[in-house]
N, CA, C and O atoms as CSV, one atom per row, in Angstrom:
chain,resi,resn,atom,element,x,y,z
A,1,UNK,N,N,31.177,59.920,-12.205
A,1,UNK,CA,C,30.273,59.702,-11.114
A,1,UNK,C,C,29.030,58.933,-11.577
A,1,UNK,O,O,28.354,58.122,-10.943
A,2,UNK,N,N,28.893,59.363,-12.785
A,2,UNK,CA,C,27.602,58.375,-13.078
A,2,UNK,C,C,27.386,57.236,-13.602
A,2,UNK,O,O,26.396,56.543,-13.835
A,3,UNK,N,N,28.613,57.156,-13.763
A,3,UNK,CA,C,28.870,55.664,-14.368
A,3,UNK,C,C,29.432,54.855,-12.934
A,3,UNK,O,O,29.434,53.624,-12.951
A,4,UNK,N,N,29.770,55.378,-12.054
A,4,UNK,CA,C,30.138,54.471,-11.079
A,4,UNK,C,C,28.538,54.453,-9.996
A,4,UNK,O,O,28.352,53.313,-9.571
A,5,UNK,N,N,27.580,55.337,-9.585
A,5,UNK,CA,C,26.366,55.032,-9.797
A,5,UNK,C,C,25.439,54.114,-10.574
A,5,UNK,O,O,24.625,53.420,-9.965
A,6,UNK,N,N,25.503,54.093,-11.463
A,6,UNK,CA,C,24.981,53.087,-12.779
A,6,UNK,C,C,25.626,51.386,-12.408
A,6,UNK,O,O,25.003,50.326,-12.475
A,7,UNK,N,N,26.757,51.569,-12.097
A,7,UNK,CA,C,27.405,50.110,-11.805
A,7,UNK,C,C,26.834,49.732,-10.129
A,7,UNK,O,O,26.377,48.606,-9.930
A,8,UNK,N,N,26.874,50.338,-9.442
A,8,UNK,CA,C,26.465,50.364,-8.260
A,8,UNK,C,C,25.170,49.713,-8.050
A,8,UNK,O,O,24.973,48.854,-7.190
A,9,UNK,N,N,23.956,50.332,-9.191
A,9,UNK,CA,C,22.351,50.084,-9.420
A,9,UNK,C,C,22.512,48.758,-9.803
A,9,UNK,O,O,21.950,47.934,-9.083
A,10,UNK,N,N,23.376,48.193,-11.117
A,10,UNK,CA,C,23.431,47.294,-11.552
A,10,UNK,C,C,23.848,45.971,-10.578
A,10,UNK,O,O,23.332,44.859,-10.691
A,11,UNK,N,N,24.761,46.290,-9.725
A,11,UNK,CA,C,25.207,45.391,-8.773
A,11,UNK,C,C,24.039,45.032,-7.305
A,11,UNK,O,O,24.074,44.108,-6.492
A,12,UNK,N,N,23.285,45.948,-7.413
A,12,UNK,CA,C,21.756,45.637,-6.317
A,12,UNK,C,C,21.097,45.046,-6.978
A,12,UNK,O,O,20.656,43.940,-6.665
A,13,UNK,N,N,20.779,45.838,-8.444
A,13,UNK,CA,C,19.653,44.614,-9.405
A,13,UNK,C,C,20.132,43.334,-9.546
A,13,UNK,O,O,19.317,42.477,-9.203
A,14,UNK,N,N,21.118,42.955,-9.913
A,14,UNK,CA,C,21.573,41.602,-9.937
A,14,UNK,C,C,21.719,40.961,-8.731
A,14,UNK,O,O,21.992,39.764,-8.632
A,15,UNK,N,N,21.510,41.864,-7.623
A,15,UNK,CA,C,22.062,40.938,-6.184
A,15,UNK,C,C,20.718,40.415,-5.969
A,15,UNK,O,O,20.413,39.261,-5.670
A,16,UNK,N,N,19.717,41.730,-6.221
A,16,UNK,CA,C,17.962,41.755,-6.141
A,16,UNK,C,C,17.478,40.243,-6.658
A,16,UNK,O,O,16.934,39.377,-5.973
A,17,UNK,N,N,17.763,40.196,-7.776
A,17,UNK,CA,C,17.538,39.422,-8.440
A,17,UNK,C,C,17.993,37.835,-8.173
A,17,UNK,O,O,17.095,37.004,-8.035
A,18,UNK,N,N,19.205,37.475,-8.110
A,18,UNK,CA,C,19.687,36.539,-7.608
A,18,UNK,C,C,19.124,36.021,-5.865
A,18,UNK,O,O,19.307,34.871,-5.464
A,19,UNK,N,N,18.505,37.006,-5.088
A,19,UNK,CA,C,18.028,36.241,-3.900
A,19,UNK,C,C,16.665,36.294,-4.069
A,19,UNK,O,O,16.025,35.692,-3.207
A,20,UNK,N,N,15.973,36.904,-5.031
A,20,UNK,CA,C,14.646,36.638,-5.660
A,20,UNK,C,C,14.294,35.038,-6.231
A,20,UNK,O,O,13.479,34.133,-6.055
A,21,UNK,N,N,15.160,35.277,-6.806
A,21,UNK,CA,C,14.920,33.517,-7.993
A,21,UNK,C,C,15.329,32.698,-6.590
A,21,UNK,O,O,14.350,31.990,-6.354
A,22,UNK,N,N,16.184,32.513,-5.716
A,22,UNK,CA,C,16.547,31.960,-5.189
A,22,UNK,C,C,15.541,31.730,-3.891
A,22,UNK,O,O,15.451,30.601,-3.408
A,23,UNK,N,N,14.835,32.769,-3.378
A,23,UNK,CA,C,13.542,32.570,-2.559
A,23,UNK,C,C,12.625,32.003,-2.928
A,23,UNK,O,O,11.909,31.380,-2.145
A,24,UNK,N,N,12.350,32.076,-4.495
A,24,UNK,CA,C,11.129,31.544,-5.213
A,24,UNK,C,C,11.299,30.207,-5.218
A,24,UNK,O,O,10.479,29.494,-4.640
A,25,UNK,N,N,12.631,29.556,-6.017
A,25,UNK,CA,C,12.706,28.386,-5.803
A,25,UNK,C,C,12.143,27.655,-4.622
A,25,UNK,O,O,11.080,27.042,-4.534
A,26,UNK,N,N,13.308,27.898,-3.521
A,26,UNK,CA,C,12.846,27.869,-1.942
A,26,UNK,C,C,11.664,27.176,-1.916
A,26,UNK,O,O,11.376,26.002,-2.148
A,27,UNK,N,N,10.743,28.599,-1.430
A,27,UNK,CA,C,9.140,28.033,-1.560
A,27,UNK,C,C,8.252,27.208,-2.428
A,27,UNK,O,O,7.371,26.411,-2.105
A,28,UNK,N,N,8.627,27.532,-3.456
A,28,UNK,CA,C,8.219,27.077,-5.070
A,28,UNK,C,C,8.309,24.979,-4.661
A,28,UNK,O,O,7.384,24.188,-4.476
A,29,UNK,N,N,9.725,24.772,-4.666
A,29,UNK,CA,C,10.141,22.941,-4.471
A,29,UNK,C,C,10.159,22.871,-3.097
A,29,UNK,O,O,10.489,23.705,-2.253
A,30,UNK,N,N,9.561,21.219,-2.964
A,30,UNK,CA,C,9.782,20.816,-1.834
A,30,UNK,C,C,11.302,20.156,-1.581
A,30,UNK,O,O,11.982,19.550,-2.409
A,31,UNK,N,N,11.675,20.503,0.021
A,31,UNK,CA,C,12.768,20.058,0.288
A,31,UNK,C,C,12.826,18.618,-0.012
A,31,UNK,O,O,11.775,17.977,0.021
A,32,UNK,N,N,14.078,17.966,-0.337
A,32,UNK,CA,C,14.279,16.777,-0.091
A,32,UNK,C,C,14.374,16.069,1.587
A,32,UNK,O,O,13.999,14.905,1.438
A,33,UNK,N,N,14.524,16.168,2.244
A,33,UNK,CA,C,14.216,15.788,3.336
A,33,UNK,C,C,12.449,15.494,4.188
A,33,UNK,O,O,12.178,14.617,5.009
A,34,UNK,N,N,11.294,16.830,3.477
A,34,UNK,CA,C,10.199,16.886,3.780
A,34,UNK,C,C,9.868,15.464,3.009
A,34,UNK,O,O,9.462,14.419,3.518
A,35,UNK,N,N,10.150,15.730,1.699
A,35,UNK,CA,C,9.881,14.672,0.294
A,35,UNK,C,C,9.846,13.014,0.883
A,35,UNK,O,O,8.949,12.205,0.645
A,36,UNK,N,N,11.058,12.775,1.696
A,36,UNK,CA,C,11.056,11.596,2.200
A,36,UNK,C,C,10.337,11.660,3.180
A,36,UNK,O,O,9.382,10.980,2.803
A,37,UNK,N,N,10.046,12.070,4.422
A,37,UNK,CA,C,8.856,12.063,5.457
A,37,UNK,C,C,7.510,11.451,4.767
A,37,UNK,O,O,6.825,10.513,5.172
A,38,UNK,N,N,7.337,12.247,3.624
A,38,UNK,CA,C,5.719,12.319,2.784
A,38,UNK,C,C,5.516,10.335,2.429
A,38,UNK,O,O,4.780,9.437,2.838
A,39,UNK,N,N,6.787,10.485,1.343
A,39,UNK,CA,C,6.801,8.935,1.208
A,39,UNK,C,C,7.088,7.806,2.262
A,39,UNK,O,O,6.705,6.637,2.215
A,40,UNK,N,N,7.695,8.298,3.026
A,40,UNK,CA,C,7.364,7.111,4.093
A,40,UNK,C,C,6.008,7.266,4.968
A,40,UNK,O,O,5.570,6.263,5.531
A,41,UNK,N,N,5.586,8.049,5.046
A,41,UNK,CA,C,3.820,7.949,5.360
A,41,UNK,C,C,3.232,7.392,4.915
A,41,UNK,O,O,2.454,6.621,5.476
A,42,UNK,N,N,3.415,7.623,3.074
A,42,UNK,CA,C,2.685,7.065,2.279
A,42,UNK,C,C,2.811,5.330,2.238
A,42,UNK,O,O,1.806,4.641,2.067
A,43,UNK,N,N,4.180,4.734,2.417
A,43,UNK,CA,C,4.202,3.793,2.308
A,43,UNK,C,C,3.651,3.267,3.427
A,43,UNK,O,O,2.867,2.333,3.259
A,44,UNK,N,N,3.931,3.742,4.827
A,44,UNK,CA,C,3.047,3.182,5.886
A,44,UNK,C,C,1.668,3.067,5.638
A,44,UNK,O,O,1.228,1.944,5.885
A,45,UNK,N,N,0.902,3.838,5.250
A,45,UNK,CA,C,-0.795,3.954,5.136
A,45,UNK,C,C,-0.586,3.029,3.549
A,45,UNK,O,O,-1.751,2.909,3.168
A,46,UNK,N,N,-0.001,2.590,2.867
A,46,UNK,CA,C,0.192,1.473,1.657
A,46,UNK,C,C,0.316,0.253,2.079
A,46,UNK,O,O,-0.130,-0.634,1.352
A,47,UNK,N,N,0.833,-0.040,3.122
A,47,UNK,CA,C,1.494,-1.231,3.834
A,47,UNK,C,C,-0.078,-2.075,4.988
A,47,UNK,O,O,-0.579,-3.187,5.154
A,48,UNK,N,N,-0.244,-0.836,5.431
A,48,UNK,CA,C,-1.334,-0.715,6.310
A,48,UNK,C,C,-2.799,-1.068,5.451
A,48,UNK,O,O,-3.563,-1.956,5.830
A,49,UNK,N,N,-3.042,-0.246,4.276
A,49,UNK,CA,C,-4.294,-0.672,3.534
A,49,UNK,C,C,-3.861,-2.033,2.708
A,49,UNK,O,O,-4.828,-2.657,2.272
A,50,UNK,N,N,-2.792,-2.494,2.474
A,50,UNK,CA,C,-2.857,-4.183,1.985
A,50,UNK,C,C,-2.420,-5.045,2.803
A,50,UNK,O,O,-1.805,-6.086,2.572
A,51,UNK,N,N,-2.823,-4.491,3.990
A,51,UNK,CA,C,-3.033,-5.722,4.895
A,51,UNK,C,C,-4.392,-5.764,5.662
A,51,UNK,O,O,-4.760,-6.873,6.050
A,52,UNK,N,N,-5.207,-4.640,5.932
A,52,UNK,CA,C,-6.217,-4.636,5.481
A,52,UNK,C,C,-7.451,-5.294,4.068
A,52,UNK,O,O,-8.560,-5.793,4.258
A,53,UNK,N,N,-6.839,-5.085,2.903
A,53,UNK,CA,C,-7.381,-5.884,1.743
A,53,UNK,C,C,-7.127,-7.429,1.843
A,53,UNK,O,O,-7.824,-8.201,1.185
A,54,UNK,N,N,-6.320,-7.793,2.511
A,54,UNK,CA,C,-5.471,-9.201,2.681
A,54,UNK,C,C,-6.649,-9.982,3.914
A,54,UNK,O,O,-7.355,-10.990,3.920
A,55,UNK,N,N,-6.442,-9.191,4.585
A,55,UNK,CA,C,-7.387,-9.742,5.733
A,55,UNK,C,C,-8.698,-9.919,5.454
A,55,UNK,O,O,-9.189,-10.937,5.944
A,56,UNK,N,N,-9.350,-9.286,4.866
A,56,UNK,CA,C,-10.635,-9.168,4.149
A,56,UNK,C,C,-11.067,-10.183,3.313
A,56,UNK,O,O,-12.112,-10.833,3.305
A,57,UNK,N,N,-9.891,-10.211,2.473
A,57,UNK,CA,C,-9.972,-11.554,1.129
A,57,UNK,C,C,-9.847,-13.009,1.563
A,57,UNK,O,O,-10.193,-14.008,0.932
A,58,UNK,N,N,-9.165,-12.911,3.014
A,58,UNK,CA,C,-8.558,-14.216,3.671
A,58,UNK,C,C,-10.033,-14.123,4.779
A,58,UNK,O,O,-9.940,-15.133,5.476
A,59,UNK,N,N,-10.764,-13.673,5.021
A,59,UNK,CA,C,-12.150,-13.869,5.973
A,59,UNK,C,C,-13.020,-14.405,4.845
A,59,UNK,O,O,-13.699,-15.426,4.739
A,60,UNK,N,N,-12.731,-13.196,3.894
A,60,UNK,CA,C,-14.178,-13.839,2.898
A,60,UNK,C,C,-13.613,-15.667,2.242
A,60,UNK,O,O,-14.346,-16.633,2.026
A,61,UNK,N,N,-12.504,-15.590,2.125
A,61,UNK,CA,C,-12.582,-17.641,2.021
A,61,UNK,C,C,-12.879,-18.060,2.894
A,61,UNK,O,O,-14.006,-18.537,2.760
A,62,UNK,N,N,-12.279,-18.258,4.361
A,62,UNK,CA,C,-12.552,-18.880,5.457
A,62,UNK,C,C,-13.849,-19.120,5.369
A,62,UNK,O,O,-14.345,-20.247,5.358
A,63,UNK,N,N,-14.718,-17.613,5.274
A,63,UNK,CA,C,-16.316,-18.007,5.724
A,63,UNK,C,C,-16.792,-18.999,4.447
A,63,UNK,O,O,-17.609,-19.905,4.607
A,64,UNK,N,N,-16.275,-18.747,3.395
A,64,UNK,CA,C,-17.212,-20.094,2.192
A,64,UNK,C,C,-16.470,-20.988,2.362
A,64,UNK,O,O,-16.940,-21.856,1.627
A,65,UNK,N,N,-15.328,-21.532,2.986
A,65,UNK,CA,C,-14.854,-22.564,2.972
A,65,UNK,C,C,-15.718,-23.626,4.396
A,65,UNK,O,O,-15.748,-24.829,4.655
A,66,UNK,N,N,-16.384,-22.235,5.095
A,66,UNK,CA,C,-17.156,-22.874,6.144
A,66,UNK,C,C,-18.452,-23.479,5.785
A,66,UNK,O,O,-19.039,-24.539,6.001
A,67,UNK,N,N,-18.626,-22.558,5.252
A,67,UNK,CA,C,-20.328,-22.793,4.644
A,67,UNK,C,C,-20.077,-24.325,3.797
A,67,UNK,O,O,-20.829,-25.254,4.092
A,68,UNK,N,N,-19.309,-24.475,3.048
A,68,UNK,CA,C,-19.026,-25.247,2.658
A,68,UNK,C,C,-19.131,-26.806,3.408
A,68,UNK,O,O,-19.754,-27.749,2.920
A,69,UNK,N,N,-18.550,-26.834,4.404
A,69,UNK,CA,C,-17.997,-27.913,5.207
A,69,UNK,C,C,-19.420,-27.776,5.864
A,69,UNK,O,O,-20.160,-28.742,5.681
A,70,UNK,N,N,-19.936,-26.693,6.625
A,70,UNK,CA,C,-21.118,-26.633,6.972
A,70,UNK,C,C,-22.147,-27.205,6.527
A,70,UNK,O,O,-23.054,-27.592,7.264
A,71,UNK,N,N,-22.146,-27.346,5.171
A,71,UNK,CA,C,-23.399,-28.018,4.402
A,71,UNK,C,C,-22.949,-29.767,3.694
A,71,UNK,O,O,-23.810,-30.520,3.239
A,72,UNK,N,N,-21.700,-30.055,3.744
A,72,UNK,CA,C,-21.323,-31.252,3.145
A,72,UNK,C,C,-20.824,-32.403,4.336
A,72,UNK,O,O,-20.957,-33.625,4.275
A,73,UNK,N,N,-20.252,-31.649,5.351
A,73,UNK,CA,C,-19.409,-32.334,6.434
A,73,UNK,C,C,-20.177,-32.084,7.501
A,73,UNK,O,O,-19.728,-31.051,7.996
A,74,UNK,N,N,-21.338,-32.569,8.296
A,74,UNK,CA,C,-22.089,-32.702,9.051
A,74,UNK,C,C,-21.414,-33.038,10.745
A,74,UNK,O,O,-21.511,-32.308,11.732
A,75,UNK,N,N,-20.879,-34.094,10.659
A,75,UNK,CA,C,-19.858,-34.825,11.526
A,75,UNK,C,C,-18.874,-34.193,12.253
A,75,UNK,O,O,-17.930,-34.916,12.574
A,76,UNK,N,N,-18.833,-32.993,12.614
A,76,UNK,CA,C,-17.705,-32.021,13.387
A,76,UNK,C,C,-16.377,-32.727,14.026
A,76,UNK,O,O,-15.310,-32.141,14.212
A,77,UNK,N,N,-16.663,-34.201,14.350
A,77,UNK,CA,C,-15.854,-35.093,14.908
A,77,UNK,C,C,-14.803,-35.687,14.019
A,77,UNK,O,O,-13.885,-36.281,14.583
A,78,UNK,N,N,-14.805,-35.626,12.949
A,78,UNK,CA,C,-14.780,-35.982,12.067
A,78,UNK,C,C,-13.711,-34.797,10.813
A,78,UNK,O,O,-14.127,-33.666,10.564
A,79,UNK,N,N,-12.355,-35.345,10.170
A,79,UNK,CA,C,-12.262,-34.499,9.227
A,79,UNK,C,C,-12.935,-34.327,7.987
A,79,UNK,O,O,-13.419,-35.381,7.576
A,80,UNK,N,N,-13.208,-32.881,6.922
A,80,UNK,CA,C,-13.958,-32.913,6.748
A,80,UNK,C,C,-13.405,-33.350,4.706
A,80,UNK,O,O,-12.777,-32.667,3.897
A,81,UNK,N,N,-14.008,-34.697,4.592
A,81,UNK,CA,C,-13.819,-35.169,3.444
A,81,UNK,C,C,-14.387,-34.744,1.936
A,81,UNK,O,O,-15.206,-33.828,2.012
A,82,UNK,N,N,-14.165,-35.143,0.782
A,82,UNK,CA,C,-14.902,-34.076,-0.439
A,82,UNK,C,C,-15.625,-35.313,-0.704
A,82,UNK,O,O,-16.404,-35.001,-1.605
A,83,UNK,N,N,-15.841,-36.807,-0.362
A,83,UNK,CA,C,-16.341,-37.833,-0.955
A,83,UNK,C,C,-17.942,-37.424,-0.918
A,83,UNK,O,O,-18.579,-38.286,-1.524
A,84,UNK,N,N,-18.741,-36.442,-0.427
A,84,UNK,CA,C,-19.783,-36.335,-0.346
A,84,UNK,C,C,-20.336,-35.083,-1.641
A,84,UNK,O,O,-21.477,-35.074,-2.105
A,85,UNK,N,N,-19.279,-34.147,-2.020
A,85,UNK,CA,C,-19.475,-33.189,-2.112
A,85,UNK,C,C,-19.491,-33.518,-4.228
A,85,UNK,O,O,-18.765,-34.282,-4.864
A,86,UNK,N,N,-20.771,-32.448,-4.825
A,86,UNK,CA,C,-20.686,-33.027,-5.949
A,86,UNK,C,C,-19.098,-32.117,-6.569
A,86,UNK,O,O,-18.229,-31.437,-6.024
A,87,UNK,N,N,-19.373,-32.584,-7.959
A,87,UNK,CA,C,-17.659,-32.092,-8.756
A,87,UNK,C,C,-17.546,-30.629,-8.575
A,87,UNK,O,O,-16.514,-30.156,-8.097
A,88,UNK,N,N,-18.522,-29.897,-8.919
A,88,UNK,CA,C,-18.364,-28.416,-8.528
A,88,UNK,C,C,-18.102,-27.978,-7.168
A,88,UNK,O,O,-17.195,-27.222,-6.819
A,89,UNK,N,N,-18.848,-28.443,-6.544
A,89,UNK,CA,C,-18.790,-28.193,-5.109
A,89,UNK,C,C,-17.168,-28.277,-5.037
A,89,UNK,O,O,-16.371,-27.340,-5.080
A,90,UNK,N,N,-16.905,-29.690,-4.912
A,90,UNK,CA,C,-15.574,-30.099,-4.277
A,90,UNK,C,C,-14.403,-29.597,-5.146
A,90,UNK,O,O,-13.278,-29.812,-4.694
A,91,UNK,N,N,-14.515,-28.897,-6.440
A,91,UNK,CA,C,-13.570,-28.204,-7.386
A,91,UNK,C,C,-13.162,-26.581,-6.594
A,91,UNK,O,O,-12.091,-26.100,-6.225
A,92,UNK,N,N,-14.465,-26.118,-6.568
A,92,UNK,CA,C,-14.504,-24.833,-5.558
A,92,UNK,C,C,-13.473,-24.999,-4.082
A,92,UNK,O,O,-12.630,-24.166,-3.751
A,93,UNK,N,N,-13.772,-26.219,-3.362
A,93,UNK,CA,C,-13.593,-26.440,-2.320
A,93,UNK,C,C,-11.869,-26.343,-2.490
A,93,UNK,O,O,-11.308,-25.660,-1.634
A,94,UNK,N,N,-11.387,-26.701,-3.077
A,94,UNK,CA,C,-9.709,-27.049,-3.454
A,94,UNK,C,C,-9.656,-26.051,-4.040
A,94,UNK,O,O,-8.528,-25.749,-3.652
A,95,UNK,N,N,-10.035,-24.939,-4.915
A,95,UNK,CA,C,-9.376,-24.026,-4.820
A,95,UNK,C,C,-9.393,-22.804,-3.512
A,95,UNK,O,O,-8.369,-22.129,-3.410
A,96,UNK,N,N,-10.228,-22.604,-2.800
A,96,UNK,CA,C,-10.503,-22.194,-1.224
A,96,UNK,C,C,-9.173,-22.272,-0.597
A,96,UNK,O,O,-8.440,-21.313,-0.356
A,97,UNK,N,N,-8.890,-23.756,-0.311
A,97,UNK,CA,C,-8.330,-23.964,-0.077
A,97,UNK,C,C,-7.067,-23.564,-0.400
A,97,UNK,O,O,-6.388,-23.179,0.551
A,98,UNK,N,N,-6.598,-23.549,-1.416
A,98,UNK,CA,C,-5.257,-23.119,-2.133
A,98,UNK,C,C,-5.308,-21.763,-2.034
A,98,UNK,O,O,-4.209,-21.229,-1.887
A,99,UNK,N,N,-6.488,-20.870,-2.079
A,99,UNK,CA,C,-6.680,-19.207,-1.872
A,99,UNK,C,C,-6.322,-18.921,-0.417
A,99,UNK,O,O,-5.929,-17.801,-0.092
A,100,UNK,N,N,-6.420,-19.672,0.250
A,100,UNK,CA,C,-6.343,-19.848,1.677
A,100,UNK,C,C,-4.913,-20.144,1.838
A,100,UNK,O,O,-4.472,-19.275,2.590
A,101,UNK,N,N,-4.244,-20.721,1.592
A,101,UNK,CA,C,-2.852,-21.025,2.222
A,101,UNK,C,C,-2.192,-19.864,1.426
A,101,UNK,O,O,-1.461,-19.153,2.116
A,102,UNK,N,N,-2.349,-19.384,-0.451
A,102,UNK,CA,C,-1.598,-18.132,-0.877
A,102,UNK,C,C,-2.076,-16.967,0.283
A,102,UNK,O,O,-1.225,-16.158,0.654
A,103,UNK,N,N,-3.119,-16.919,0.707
A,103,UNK,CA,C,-3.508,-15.898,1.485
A,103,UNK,C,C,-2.500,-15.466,2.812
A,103,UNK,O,O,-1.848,-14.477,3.147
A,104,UNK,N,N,-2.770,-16.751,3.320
A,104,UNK,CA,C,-2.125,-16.683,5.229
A,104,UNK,C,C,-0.498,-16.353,4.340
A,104,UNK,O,O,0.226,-15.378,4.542
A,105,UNK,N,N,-0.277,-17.345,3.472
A,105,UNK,CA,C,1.605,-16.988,3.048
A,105,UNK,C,C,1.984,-15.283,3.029
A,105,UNK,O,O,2.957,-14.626,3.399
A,106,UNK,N,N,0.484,-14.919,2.305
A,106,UNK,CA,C,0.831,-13.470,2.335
A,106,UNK,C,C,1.185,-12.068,3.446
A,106,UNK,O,O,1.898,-11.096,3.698
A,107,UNK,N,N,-0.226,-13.106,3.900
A,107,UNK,CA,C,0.085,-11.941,5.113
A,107,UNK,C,C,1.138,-12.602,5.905
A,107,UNK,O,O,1.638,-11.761,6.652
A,108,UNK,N,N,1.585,-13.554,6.024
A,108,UNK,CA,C,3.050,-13.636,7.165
A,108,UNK,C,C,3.786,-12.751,6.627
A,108,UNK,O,O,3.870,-11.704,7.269
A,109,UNK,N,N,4.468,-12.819,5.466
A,109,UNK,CA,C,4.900,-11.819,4.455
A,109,UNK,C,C,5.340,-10.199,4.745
A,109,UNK,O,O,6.350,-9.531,4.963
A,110,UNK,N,N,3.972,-10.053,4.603
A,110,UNK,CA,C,3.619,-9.093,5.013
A,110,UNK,C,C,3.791,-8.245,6.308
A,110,UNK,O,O,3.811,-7.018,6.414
A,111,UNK,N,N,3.906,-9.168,7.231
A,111,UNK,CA,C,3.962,-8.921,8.925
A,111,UNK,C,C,5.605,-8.703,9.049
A,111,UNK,O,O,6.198,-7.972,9.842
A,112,UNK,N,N,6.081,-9.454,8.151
A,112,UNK,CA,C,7.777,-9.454,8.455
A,112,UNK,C,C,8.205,-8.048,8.000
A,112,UNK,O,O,9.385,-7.705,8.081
């Protein structure tokens, strides 16, 4: 009798035990299914803040590429030429420019 008692205890402790570890886990890891929800948030609010940074970097040329033309290209009628502008000036001006077209490329890019 007491050995079939004793086996009996042993067979609850181990059952005990086995839906113990197994609850802990549970709570303990996140599901795989939650896991992907998280990262696709994340990538949305990732996607969302570099196109934000994009837009920002592509205003701040526009506006010196204005100022620019603003102070060299007087003539609005007129496209606006570098023959006026000294070597620095007009070195700056061409790369603007080139920051400006990698820029817009990006964000189309981006939009797709």
């Amino acid at each position: 009798m007491k050995d079939k008692l004793a086996l009996i205890g042993a067979l609850i402790l181990v059952i005990g035990t086995c839906f113990g570890v197994y609850f802990y886990f549970e709570a303990r890891y996140a599901h795989a299914e939650d896991f992907q929800k998280v990262m696709e948030t994340i990538r949305k609010v990732e996607q969302r803040l570099d196109g934000k940074i994009l837009n920002d970097d592509l205003r701040e040329v526009r506006r010196e590429i204005n100022e620019i033309e603003d102070a060299y290209c007087k003539d609005k009628s007129k496209t606006c030429t570098e023959e006026k502008m000294p070597e620095l000036v007009r070195k700056r001006y061409r790369e603007l420019k080139c920051d400006r077209d990698k820029l817009e490329a990006e964000r189309k890019e981006l939009k797709k």
